[in-house]
SEBAKE-697549 format. One record per atom (N, C-alpha, C): y, x, z; atom name. Coordinates in nm, 3 decimals, always signed. Layout:
BEGIN
Y,X,Z,CA
...
END
This chain:
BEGIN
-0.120,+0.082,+0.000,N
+0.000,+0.000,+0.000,CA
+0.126,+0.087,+0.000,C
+0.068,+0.221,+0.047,N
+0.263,+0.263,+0.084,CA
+0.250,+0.340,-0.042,C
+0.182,+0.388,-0.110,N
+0.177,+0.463,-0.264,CA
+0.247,+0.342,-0.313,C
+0.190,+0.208,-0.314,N
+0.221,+0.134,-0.440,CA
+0.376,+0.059,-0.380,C
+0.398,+0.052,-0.260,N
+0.568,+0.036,-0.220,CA
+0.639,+0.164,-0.272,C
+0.607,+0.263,-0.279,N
+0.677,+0.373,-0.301,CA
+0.711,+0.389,-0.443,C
+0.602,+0.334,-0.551,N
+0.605,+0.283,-0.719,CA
+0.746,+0.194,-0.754,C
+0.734,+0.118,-0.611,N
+0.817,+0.012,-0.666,CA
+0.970,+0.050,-0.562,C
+0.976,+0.157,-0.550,N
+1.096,+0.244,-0.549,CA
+1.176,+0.231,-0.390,C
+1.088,+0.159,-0.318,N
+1.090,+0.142,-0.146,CA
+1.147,+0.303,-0.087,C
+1.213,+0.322,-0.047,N
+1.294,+0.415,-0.001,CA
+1.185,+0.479,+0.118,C
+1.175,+0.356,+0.217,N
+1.118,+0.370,+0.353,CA
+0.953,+0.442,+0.296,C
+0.941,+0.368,+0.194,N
+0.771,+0.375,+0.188,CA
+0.785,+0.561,+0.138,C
+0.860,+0.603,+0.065,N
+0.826,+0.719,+0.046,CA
+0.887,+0.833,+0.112,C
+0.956,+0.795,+0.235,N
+0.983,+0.884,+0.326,CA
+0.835,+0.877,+0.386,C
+0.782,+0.788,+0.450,N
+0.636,+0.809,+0.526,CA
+0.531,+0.870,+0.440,C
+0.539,+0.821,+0.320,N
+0.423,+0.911,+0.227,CA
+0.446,+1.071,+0.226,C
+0.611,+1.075,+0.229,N
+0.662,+1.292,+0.235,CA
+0.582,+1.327,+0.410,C
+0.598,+1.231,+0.469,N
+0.566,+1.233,+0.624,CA
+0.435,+1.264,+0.625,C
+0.381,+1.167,+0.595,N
+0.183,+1.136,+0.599,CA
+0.138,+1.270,+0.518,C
+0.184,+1.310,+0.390,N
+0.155,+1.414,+0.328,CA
+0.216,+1.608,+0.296,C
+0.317,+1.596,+0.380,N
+0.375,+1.691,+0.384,CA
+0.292,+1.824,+0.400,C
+0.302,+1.869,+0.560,N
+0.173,+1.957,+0.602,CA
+0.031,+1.977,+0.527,C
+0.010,+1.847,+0.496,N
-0.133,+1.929,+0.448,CA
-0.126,+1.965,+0.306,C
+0.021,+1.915,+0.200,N
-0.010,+2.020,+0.099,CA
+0.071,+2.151,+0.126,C
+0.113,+2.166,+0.248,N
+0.182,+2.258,+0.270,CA
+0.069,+2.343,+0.287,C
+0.006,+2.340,+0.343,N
-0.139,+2.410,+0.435,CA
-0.198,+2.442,+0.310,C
-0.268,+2.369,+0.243,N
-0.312,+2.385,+0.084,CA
-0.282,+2.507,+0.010,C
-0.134,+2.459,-0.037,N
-0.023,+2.594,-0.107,CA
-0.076,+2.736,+0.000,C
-0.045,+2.706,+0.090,N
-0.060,+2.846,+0.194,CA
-0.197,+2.919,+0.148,C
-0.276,+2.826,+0.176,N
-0.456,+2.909,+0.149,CA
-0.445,+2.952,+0.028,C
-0.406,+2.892,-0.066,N
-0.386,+2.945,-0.229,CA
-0.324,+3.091,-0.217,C
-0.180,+3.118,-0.172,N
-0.117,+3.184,-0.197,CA
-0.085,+3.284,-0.071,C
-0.133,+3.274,+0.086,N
-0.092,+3.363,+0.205,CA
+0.037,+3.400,+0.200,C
+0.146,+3.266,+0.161,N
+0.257,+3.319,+0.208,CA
+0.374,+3.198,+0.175,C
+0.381,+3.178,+0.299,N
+0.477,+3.067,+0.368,CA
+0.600,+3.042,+0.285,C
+0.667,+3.136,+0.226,N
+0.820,+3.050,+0.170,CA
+0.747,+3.044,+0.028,C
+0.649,+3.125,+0.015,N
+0.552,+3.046,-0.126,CA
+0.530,+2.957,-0.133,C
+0.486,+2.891,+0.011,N
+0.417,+2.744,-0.023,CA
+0.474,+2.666,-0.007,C
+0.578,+2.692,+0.119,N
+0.698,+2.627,+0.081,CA
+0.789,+2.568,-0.020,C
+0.804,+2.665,-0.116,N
+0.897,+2.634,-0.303,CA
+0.744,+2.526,-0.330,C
+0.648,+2.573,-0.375,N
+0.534,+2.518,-0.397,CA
+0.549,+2.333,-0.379,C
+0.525,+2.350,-0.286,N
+0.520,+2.209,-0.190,CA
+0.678,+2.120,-0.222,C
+0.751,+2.199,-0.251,N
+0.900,+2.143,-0.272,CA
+0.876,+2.095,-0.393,C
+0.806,+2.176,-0.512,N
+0.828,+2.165,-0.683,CA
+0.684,+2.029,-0.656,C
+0.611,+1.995,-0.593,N
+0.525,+1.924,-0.578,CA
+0.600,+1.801,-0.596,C
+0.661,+1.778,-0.441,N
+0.728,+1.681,-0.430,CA
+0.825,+1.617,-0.519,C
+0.902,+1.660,-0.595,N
+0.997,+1.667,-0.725,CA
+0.862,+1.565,-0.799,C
+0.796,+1.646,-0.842,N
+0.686,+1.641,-0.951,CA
+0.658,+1.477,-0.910,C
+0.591,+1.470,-0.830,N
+0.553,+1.354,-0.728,CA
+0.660,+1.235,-0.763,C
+0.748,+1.243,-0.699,N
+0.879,+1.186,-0.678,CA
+0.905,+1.113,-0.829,C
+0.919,+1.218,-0.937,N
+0.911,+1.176,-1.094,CA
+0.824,+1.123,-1.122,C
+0.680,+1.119,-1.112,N
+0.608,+1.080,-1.179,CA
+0.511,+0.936,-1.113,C
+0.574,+0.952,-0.986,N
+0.517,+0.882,-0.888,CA
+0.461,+0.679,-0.994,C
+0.564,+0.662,-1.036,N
+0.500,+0.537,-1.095,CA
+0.435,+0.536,-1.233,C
+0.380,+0.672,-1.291,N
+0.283,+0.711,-1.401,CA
+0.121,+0.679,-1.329,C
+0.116,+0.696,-1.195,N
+0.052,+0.665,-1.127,CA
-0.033,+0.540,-1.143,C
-0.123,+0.505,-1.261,N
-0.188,+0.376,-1.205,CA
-0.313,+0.316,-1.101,C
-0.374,+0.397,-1.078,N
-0.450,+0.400,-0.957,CA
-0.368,+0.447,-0.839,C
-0.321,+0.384,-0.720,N
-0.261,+0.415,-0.605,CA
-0.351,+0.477,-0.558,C
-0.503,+0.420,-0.542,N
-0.611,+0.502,-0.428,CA
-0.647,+0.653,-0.493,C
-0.596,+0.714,-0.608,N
-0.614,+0.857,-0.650,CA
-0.496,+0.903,-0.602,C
-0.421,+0.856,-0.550,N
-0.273,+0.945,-0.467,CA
-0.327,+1.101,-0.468,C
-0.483,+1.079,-0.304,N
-0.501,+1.205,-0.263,CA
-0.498,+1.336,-0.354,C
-0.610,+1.295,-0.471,N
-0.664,+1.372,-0.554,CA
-0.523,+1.376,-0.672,C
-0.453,+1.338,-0.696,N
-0.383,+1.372,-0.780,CA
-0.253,+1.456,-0.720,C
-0.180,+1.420,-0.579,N
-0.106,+1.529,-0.540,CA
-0.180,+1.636,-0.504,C
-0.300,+1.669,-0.500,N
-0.356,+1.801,-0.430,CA
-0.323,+1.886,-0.593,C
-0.428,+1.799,-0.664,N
-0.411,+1.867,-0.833,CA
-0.244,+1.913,-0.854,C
-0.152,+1.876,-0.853,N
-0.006,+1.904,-0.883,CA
-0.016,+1.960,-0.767,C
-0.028,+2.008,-0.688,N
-0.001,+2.161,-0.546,CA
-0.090,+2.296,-0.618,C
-0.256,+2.237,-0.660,N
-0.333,+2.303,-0.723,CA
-0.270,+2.402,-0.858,C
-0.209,+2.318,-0.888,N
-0.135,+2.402,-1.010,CA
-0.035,+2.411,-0.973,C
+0.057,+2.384,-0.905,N
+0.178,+2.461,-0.919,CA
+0.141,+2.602,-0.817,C
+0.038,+2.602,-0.738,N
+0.001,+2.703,-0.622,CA
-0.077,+2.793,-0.701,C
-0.131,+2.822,-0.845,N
-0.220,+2.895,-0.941,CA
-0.070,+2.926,-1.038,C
-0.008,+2.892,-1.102,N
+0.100,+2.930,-1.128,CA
+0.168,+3.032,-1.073,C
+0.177,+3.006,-0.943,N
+0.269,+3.040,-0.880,CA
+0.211,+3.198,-0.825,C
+0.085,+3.202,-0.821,N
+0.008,+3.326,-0.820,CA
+0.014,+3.428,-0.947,C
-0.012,+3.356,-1.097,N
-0.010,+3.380,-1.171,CA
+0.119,+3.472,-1.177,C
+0.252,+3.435,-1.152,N
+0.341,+3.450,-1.176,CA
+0.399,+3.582,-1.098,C
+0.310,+3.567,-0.976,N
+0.345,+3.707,-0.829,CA
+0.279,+3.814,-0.894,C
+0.170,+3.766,-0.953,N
+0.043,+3.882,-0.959,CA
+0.106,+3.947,-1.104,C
+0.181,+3.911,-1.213,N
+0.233,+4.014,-1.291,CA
+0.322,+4.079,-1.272,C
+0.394,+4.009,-1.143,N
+0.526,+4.129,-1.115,CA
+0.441,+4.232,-1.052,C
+0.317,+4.176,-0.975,N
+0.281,+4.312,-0.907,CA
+0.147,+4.319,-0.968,C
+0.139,+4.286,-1.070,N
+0.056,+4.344,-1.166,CA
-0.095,+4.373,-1.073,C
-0.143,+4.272,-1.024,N
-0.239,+4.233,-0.957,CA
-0.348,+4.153,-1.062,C
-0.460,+4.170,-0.974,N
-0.567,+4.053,-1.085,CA
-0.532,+3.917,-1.016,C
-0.571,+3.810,-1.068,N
-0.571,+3.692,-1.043,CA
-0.644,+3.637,-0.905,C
-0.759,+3.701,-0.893,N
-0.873,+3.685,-0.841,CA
-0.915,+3.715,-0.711,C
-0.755,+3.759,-0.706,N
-0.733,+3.855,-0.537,CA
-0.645,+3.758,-0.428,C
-0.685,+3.645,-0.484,N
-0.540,+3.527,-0.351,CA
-0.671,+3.475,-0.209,C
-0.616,+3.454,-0.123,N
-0.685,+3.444,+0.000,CA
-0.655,+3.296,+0.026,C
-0.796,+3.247,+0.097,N
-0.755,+3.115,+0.123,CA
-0.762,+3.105,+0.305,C
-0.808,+3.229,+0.311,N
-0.819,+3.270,+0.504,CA
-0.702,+3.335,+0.519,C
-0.605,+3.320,+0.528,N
-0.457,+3.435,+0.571,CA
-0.443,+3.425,+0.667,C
-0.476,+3.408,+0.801,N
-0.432,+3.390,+0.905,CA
-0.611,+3.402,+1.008,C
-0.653,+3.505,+1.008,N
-0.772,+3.511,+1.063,CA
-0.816,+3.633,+1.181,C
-0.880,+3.629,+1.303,N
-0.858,+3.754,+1.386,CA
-0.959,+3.874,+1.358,C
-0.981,+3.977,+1.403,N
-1.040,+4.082,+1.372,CA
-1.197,+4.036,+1.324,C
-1.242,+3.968,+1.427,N
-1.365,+3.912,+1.429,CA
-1.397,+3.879,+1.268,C
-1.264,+3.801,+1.204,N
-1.334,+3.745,+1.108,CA
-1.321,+3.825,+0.925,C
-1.245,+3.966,+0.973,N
-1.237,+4.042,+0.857,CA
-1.317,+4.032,+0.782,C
-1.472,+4.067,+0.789,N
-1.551,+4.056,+0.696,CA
-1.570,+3.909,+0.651,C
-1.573,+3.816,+0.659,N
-1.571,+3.719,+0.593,CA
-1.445,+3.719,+0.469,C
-1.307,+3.749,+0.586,N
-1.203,+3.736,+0.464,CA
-1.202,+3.862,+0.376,C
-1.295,+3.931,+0.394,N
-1.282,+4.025,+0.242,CA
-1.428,+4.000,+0.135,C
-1.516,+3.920,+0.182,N
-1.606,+3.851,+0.142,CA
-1.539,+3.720,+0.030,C
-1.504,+3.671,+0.099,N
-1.420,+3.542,+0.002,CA
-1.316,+3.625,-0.100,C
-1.227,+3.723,-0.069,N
-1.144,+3.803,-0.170,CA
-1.269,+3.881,-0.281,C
-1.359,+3.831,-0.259,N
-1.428,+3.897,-0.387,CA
-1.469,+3.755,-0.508,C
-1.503,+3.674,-0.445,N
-1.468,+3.518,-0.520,CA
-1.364,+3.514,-0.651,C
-1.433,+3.455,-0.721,N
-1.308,+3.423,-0.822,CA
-1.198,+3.331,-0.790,C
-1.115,+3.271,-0.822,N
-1.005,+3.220,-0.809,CA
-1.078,+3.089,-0.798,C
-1.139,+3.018,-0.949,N
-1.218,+2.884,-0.949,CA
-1.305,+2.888,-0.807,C
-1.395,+2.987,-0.766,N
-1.500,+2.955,-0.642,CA
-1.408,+2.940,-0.514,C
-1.312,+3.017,-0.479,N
-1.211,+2.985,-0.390,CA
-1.143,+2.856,-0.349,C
-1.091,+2.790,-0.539,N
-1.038,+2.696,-0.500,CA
-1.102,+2.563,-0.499,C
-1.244,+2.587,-0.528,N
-1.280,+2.434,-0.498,CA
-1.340,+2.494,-0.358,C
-1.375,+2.574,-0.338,N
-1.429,+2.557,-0.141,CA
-1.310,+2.565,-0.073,C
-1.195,+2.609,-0.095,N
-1.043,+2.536,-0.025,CA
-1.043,+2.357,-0.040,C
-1.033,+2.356,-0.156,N
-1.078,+2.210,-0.203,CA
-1.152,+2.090,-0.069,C
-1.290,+2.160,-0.127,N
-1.408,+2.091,-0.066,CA
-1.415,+2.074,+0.094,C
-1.365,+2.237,+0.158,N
-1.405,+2.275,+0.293,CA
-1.280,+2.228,+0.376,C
-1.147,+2.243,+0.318,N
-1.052,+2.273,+0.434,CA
-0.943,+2.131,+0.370,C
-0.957,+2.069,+0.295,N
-0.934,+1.929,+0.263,CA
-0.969,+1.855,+0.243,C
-1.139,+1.846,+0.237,N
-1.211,+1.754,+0.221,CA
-1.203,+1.641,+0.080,C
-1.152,+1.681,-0.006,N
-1.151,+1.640,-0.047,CA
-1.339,+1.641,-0.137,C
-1.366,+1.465,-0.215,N
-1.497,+1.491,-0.234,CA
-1.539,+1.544,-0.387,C
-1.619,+1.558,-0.442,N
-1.666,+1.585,-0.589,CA
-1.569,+1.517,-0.666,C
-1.567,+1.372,-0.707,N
-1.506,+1.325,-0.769,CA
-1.337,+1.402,-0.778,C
-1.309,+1.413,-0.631,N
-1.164,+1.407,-0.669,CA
-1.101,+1.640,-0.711,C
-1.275,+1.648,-0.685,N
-1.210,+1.808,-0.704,CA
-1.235,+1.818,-0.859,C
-1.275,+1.692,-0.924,N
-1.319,+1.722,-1.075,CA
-1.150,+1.694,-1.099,C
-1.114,+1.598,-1.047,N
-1.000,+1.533,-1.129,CA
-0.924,+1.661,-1.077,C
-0.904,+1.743,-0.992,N
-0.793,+1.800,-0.957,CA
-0.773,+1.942,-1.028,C
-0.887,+2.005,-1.048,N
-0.937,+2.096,-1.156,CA
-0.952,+2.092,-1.315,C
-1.017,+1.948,-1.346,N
-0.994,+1.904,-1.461,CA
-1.119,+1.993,-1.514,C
-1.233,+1.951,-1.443,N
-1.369,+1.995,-1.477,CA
-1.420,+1.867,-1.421,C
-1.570,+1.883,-1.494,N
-1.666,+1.751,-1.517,CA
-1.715,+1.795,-1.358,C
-1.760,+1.707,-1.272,N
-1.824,+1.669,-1.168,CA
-1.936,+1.768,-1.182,C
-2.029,+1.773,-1.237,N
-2.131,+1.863,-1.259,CA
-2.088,+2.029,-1.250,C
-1.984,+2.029,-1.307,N
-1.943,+2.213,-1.293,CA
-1.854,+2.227,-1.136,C
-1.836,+2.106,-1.068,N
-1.767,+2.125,-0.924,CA
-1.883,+2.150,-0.845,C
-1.991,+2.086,-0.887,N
-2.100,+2.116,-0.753,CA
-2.202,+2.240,-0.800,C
-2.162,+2.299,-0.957,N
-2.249,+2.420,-0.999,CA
-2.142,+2.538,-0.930,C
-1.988,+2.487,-0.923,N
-1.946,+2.606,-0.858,CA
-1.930,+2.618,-0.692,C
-1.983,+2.524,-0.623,N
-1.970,+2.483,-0.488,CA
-2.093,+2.585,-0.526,C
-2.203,+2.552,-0.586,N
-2.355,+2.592,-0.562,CA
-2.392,+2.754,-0.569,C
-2.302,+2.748,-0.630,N
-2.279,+2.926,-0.652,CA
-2.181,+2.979,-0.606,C
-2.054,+2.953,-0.552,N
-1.989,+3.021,-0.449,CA
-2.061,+3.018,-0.322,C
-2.124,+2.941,-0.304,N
-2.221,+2.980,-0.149,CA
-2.339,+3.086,-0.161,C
-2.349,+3.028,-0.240,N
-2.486,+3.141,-0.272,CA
-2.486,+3.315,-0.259,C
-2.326,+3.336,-0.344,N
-2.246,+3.464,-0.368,CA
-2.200,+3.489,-0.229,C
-2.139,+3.393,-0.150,N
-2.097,+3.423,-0.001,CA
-2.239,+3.474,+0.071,C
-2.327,+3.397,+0.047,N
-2.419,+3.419,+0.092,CA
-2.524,+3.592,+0.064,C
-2.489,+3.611,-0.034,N
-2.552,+3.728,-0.080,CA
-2.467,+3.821,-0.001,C
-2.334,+3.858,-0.033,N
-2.245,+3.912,-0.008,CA
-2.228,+3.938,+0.142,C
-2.267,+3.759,+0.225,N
-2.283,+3.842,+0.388,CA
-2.401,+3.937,+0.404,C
-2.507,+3.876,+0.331,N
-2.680,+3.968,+0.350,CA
-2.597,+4.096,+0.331,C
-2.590,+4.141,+0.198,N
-2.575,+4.242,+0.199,CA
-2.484,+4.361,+0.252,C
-2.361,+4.292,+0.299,N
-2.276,+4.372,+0.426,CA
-2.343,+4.403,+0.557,C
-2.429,+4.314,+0.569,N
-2.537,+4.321,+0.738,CA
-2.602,+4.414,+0.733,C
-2.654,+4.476,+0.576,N
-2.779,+4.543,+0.590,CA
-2.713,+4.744,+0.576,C
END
């Protein structure tokens, strides 16, 4: 209801939707990119995006999955864009930035991940979002979200074996 008050240009309704949704694509942008006035602009060019397009929108109940997708890309962009000034690979963004000693090896475990295996287990794990909506947000068939869920674990999985041993 407050997506589709907010269509029909309700002032109130889309202050509570910036409210209800703020933080967590803020949080999102962050795991993408490990760095706060990043996700910040991020999350700002979202909202814009949002804001414009908000009544292109014909399904209200895809809200979730379609603002994550517009954070998703503007937060891969926005990497894209860091990583040639510093002439970095793509493949090197963290979705753990904020983790204690304990958990180093994991977060240099996941920095070996590609960008795609990263961002649907950001996706999947730390937004919950489900299959369906990580196809739409990626803009891959349902079948290649759970072949890359199936194989980023697997690779995590190898990758812890083989640091243990």
């Amino acid at each position: 209801m407050l997506v589709m008050d907010a269509q029909d240009g309700d002032r109130k309704a889309m202050e509570q939707l910036v409210g209800r949704w703020q933080k967590r694509l803020w949080q999102h942008a962050y795991r993408m990119t490990c760095d706060q006035q990043g996700a910040w602009d991020i999350t700002q060019q979202t909202w814009y995006d949002i804001i414009r397009k908000l009544r292109k929108l014909h399904d209200p109940a895809k809200f979730k999955a379609w603002a994550y997708k517009i954070t998703t890309c503007k937060s891969i962009d926005w990497i894209k864009k860091k990583n040639k000034s510093r002439q970095r690979q793509i493949d090197t963004f963290d979705i753990f930035p904020a983790v204690s000693q304990d958990e180093i090896g994991l977060k240099e475990l996941m920095n070996k991940l590609t960008i795609a295996k990263k961002a649907v287990l950001s996706l999947y794990y730390f937004e919950q979002l489900s299959i369906p909506e990580i196809s739409m947000v990626m803009k891959i068939p349902t079948g290649t979200v759970k072949s890359r869920l199936h194989n980023a674990r697997s690779e995590l999985k190898e990758l812890w074996l083989n640091m243990e041993k």
